[in-house]
C-alpha positions in Angstrom: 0.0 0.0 0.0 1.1 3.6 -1.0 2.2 5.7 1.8 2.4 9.7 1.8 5.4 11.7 2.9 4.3 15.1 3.8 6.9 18.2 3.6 5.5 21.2 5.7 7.4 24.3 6.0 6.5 27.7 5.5 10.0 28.9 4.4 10.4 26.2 1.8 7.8 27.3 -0.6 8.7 27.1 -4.6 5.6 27.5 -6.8 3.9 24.6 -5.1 2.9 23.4 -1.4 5.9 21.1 -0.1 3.6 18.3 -0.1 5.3 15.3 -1.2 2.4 12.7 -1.9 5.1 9.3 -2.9 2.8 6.6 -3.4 5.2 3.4 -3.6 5.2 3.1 -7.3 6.9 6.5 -8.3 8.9 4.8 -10.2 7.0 2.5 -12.1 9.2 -0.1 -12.3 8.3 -3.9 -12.3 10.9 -5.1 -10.0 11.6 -4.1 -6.7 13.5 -0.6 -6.3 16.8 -1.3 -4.4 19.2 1.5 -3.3 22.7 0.7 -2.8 25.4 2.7 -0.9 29.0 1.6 -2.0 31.1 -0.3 0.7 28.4 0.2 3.3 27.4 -2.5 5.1 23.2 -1.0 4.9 21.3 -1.6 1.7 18.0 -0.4 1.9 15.0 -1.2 -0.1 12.6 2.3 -0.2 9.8 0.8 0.9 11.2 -1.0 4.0 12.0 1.9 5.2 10.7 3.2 8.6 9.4 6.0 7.0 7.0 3.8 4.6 5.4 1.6 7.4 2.1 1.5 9.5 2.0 3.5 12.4 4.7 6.2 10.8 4.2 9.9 11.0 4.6 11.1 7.5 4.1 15.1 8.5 7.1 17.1 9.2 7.9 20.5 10.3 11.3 21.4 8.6 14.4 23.9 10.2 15.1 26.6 8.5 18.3 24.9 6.9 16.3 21.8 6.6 13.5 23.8 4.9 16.0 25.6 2.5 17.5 22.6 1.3 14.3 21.3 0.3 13.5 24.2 -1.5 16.6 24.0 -3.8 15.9 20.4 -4.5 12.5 21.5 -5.4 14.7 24.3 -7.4 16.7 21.7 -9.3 13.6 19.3 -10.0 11.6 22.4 -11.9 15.3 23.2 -13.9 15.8 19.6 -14.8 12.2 19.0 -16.0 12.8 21.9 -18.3 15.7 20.3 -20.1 15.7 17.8 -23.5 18.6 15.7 -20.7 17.4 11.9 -22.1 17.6 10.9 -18.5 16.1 13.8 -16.6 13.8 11.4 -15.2 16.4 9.0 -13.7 17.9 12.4 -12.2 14.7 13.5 -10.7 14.3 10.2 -8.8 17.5 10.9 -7.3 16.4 13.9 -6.1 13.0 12.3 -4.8 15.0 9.5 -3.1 17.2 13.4 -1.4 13.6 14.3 0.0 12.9 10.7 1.0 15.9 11.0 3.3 15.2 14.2 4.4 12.4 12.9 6.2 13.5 9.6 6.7 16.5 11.5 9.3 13.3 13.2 11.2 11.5 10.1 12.0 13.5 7.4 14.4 14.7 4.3 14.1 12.0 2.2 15.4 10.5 -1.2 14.8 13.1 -2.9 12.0 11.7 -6.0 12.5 7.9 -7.3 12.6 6.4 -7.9 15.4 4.9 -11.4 15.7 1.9 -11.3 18.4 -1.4 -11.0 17.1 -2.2 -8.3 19.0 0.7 -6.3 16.9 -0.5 -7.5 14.1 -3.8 -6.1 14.7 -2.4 -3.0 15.6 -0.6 -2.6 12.9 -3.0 -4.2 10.4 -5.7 -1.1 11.7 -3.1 1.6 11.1 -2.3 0.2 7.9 -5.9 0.4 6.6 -6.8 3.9 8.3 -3.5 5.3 6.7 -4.5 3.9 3.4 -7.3 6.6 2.9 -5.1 9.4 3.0 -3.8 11.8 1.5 -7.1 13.1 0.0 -5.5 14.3 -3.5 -9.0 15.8 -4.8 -12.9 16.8 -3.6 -14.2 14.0 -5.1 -12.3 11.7 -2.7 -13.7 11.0 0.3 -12.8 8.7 3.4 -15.4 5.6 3.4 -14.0 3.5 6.9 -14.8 6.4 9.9 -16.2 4.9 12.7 -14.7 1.7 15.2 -17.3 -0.5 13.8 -16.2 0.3 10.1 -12.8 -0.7 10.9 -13.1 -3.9 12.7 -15.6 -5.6 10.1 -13.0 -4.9 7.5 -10.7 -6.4 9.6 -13.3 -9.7 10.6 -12.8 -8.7 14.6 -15.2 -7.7 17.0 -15.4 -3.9 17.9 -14.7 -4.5 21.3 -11.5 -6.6 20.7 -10.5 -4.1 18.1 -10.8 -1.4 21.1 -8.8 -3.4 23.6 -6.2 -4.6 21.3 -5.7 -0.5 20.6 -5.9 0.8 23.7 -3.7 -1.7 25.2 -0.6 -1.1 22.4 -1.7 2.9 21.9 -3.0 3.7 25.1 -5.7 5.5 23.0 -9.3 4.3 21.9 -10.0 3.7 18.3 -12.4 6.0 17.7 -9.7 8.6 19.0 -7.2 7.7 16.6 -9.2 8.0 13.8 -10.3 10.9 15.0 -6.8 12.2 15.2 -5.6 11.1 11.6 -8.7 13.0 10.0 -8.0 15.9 12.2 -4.2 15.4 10.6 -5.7 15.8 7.4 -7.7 18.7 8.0 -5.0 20.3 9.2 -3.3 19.6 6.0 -5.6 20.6 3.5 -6.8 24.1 5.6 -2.6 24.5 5.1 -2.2 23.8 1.9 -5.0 23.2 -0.5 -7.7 26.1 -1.9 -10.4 23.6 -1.5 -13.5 25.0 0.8 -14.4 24.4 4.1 -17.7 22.1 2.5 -15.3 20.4 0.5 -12.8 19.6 2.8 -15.9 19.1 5.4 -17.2 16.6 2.9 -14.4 14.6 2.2 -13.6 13.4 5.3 -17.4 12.0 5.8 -19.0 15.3 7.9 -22.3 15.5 7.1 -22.4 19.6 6.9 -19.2 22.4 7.9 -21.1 22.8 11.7 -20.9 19.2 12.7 -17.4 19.7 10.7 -16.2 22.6 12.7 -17.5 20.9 16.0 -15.4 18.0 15.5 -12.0 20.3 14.9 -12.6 22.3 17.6 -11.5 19.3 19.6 -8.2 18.7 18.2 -7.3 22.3 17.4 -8.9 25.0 19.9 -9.9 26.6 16.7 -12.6 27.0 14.5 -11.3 25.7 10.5 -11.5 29.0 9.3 -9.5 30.7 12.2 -7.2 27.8 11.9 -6.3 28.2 8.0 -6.3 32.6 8.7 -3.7 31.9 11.4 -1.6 29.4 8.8 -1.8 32.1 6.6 -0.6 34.8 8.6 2.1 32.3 9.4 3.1 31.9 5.9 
């Protein structure tokens, strides 16, 4: 399953929102993508990275130096495409793979291998599926699996066990954790997107902006609309 790398910074702005969406087949290729780092012991396939699995947080807030290095890679990737290079495209992987890194030095090291108990599985299993709904790329999409119940018949549990299996590995109930991932996204597209509050209100299943606005006043101490003026004035 695809997973998104989000790149928030206000300072790193060039002609488009930093808002990486990689969906595991960038590349398009058949076979799996292996990156190889000469007379290093570390090979690393892209998506077995930490950055790619369930339970990752894919949203960063860039330094200033972090954030200006982005933006020249951003810089470079908008010269190249201009060019007639035959291999521009094998060049603007590389710099993908730069941005991949980026992120992939903010997030830590944790969970290389599996876990094995059912419980984790579960766990992980849920994450994976909540995670697969986002990013929201247009209006039209919009997030079908939004309450406990959705998520454990998908995953053939019962609710309850679903709840217990989460709040014993999370220390949080499922309905908050969904609630916190579309609050994420919210978040995200009040930054960075034009789209309206409806839409956006829409999208993520709210049946009208005031049950909408309710709902993020929980997670943000602000309405959407003083949230995305505030965003602004920080931009």
């Amino acid at each position: 399953a695809g997973r998104p790398l989000d790149i928030v910074s206000a300072a790193a702005r060039h002609g488009l929102p930093l808002r990486l969406i990689l969906q595991n087949q960038l590349a398009a290729q058949p076979q799996p993508r292996r990156v190889y780092a000469p007379n290093h012991r570390y090979r690393a396939r892209l998506d077995e990275l930490p950055l790619f699995r369930a339970g990752g947080y894919p949203v960063f807030q860039l330094t200033p130096s972090e954030a200006a290095r982005a933006s020249l890679i951003f810089s470079q990737m908008h010269e190249e495409l201009a060019t007639d290079y035959a291999y521009k495209y094998d060049l603007l992987r590389a710099y993908v793979l730069e941005l991949l890194h980026l992120g992939q030095k903010r997030q830590p090291t944790t969970a290389l291998h599996p876990a094995q108990s059912a419980a984790a599985r579960l766990s992980s299993r849920f994450v994976e599926l909540l995670e697969r709904q986002f990013p929201l790329a247009t209006p039209q999409q919009r997030v079908q699996l939004r309450t406990a119940k959705d998520f454990a018949d998908h995953l053939a549990v019962h609710v309850n066990h679903l709840n217990k299996v989460l709040k014993d590995s999370t220390g949080r109930t499922t309905t908050d954790l969904i609630g916190g991932r579309l609050a994420q996204e919210a978040k995200a597209l009040l930054r960075q997107s034009d789209w309206t509050l409806w839409e956006i209100a829409d999208s993520l299943g709210f049946v009208d902006v005031a049950h909408f606005s309710h709902f993020f006043r929980r997670y943000a101490a602000a309405s959407p609309g003083a949230f995305r003026a505030q965003e602004a004035v920080l931009d």
